[in-house]
C-alpha positions as a Markdown table, in Angstrom:
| # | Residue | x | y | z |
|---|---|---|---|---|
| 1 | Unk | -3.9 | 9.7 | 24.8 |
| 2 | Unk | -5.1 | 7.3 | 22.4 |
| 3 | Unk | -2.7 | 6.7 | 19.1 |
| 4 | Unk | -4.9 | 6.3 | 15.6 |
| 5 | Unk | -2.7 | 4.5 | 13.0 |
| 6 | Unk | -4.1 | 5.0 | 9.7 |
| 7 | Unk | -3.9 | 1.7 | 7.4 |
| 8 | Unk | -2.1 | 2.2 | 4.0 |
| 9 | Unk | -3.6 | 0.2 | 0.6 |
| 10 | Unk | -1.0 | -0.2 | -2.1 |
| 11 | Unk | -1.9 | -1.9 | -5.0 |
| 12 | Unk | 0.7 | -4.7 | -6.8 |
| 13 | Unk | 0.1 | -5.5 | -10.7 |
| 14 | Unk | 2.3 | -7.9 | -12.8 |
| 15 | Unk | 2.1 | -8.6 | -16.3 |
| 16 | Unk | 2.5 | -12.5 | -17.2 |
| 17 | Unk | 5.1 | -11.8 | -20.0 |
| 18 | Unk | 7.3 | -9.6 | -17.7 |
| 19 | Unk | 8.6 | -11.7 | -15.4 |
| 20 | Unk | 10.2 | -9.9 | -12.1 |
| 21 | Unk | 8.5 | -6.3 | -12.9 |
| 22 | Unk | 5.9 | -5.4 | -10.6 |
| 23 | Unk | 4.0 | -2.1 | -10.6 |
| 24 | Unk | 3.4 | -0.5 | -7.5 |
| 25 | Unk | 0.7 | 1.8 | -6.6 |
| 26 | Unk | -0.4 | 3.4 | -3.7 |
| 27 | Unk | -3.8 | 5.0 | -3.8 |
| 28 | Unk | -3.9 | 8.8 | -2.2 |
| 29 | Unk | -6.5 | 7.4 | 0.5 |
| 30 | Unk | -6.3 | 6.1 | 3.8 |
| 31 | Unk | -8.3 | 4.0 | 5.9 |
| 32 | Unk | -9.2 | 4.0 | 9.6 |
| 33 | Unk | -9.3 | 0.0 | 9.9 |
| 34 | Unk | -8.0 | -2.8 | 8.2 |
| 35 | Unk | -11.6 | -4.2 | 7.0 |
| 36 | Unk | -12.4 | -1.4 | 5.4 |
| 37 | Unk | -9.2 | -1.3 | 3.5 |
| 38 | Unk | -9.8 | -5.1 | 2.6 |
| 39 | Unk | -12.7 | -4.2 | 1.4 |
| 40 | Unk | -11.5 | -1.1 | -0.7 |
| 41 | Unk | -8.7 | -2.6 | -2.2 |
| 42 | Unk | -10.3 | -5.9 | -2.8 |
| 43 | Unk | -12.5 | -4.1 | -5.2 |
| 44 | Unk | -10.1 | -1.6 | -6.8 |
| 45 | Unk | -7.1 | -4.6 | -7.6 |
| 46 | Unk | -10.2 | -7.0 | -9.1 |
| 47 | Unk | -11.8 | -4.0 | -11.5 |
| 48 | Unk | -7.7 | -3.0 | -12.5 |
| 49 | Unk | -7.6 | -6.9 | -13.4 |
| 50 | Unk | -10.8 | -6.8 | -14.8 |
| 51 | Unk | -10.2 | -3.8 | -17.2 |
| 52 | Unk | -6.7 | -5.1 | -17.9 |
| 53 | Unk | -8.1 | -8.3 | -19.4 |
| 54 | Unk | -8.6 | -7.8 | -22.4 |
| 55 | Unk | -5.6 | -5.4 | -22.9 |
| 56 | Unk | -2.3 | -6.2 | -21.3 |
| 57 | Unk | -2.9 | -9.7 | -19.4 |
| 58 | Unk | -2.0 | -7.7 | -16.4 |
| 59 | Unk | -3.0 | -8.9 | -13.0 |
| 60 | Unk | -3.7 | -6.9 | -9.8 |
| 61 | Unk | -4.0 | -7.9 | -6.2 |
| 62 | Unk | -3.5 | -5.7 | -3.2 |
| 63 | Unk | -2.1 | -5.3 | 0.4 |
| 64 | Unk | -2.9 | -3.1 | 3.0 |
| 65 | Unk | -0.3 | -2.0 | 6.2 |
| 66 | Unk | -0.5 | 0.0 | 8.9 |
| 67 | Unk | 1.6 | 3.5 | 8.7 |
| 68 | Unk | 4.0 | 3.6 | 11.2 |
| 69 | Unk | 3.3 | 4.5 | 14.3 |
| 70 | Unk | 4.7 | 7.6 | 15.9 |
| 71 | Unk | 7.1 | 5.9 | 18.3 |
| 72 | Unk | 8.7 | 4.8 | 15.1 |
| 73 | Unk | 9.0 | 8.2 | 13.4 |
| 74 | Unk | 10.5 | 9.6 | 16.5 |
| 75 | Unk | 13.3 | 7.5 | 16.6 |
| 76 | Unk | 14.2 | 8.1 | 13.8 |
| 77 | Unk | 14.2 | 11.6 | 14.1 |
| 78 | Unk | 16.3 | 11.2 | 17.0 |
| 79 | Unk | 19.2 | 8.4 | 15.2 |
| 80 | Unk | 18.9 | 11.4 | 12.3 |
| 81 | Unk | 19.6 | 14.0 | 15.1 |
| 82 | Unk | 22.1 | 12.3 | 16.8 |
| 83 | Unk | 23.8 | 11.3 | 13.2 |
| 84 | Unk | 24.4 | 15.0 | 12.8 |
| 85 | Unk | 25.8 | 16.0 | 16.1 |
């Protein structure tokens, strides 16, 4: 059986007046490999910067992850399972 781990973009924006506050976004999309994700968040975070220009000051960049993968989610099932025993 073959495992597909869908990548995760999240997109990071900080404004240069607010020091320490960073907005965190993550887009209702996943991607099936992390080049296309590159690619998708590269140009979502520069037209967020873009439009926030002029406004804000804001800047935008972006990260993309791997979700975990199931070997994770079932141990943690199983430490939740055996935590309620």
């Amino acid at each position: 059986m073959i495992e597909f781990v869908p990548i995760m973009l999240f997109i990071l924006g900080w404004h240069p007046d607010r020091i320490g506050e960073i907005d965190l976004q993550r887009p209702q999309i996943l991607f099936a490999t992390m080049a296309e994700c590159e690619q998708a968040g590269a140009t979502m975070s520069a037209r967020m910067s873009q439009a926030a220009q002029d406004k804000s000051g804001a800047v935008y960049m972006h990260r993309c992850m791997a979700t975990p993968a199931a070997s994770e989610f079932d141990a943690a099932w199983a430490q939740l399972e055996k935590q309620g025993q």
